[in-house]
N, C-alpha and C positions, 0 to 999 in steps of 0.2 A: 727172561732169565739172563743174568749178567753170565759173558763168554769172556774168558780168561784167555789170553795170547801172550806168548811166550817172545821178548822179544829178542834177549838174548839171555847167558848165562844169569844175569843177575838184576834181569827189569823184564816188568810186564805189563801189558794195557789191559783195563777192563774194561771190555765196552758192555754199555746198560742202557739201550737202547735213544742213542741216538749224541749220547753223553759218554765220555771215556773220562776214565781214573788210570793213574798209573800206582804204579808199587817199586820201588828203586829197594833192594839190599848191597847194604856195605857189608865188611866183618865183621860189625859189631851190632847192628840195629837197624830195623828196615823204615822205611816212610813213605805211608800212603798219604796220594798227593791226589784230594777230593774225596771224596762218600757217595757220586751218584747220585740220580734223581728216583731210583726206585732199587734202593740197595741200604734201606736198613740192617741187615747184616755185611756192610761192606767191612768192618773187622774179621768177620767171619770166614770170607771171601780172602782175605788177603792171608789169614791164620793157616788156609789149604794151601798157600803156596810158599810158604815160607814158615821156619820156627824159631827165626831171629824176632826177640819185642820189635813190637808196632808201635809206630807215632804217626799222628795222621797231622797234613799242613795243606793248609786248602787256600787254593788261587784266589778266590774270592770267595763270597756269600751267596749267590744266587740259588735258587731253592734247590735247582737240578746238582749242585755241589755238596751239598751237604745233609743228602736224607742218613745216612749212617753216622753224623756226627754224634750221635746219642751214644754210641757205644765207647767213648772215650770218652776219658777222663780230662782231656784238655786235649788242646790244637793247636798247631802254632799258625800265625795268622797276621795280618798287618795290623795295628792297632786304628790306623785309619778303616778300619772294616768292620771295626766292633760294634758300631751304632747300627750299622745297617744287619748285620749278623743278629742281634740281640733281636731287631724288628722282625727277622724273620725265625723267631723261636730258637736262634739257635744258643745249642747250651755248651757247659762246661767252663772251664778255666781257660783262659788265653794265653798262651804264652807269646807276646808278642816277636816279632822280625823286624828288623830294619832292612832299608837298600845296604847291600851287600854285606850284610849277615853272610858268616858261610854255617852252615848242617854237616857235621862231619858223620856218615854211619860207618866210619871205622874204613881207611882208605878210600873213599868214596866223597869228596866233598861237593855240596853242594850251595853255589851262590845265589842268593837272593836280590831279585831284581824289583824297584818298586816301578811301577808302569800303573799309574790311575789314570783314570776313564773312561771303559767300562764298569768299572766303581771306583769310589775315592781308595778302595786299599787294595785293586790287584797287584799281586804279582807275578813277575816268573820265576823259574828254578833254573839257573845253569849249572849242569852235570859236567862239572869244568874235563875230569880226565874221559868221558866221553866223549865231549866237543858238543855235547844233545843241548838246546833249550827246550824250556816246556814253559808255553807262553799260557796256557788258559786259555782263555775264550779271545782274546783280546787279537791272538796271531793267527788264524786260520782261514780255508776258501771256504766256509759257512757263509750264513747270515749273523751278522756280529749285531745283539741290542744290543742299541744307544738310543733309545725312546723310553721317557717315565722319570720316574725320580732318579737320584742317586748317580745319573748319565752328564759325560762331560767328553764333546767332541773335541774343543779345543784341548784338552789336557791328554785325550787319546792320544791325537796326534805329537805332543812334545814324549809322551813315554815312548812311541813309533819311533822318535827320530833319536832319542835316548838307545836306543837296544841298537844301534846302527852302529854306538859306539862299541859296540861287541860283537859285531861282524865277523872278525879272528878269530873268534873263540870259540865258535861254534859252526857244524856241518850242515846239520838238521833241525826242524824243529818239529815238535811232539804235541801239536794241537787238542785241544777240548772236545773240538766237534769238526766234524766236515774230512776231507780227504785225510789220512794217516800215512804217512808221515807230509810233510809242506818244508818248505827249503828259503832260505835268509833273502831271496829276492821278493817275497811276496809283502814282505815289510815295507820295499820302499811302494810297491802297489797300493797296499794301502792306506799308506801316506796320501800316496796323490787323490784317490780317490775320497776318502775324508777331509780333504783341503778342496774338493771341487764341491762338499756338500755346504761346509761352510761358507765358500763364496758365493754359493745357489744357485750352480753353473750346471749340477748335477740334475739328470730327470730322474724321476722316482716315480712312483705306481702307489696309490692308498690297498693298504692289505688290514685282513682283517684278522690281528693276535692275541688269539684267546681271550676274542671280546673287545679289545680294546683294536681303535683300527690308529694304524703308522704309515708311515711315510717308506716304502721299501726300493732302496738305490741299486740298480745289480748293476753290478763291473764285471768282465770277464774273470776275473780271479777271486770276486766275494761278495758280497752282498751287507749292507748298511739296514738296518731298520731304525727310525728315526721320527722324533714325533714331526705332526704336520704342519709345517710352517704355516705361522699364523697370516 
């Protein structure tokens, strides 16, 4: 069962086992930011915490993102992610985002960041008058896939060194998965560490995920999964 946390006045994380969603309200309209891996009512979910209209905009497409997409009527979403979104069932109307799109919910803006590589249309969110990023899967001390289709470690790392250019802007960041809350140095970590994989400097261990087995790089600060060099 998904547990609701309060993070402040006007934002909250849901975690759903093992996967977080957030919910941001401005004045005017709130926005859930993901659906979870096992929260087909995650409309529902966010309906109990809030009575300002819902829009949901999801970081990427990976399935653990969007098991609650069905209860909306449209998403907003990078248009480079619709190919991969469609393949995996998902529905509705797109309303596409570009890089630095701003989300206004009414005093509340929020800027859209494009960072591909973990899929070709992630994004982040910056909560500019918070100082907050909410990087997705892409910024956290997790295990980050980057093994299978749709994976791009060189383009990881240029949106990695992209988000450096917003270093001012932001205090904290609000990860997908792994420790809650992670903070603007872990960015250049895993920089270095995705540039040691591509050089083939880095050691890695064969694991075996959910059937399919990968290449897994731990760094003291994250962990890479990655397919196995040929």
């Amino acid at each position: 069962m998904a547990e609701i946390i309060r993070i402040n006045n006007n934002t909250w994380r849901i975690e759903d086992g093992g996967v977080r969603l957030f919910l941001l309200a401005g004045e005017k309209k709130a926005l859930l930011i993901d659906s979870g891996k096992n929260t087909p009512h995650a409309k529902e979910i966010a309906e109990s915490i809030t009575t300002l209209p819902i829009e949901l905009l999801n970081t990427h497409a990976d399935p653990d993102h969007i098991s609650g997409n069905g209860s909306f009527e449209s998403v907003y979403m990078s248009p480079d992610e619709e190919e991969y979104y469609r393949s995996r069932g998902g529905t509705g109307t797109i309303i596409p985002v570009q890089d630095n799109d701003i989300l206004d919910l009414g005093n509340r803006p929020l800027k859209i960041i494009s960072i591909p590589g973990h899929t070709p249309g992630s994004v982040a969110i910056l909560d500019i008058h918070n100082r907050v990023l909410i990087g997705g899967d892409s910024v956290q001390d997790g295990n980050i896939f980057m093994f299978k289709k749709h994976r791009n470690m060189s383009l990881y790392v240029e949106s990695l060194k992209k988000l450096l250019h917003y270093e001012d802007e932001f205090d904290v960041i609000y990860p997908s998965h792994g420790t809650f809350p992670v903070y603007p140095e872990i960015i250049k970590n895993l920089i270095e560490g995705a540039e040691q994989i591509i050089k083939g400097t880095a050691e890695g261990k064969v694991v075996d995920m959910f059937g399919t087995l990968a290449m897994l790089y731990k760094f003291p600060y994250a962990g890479f999964l990655c397919d196995i060099p040929e």
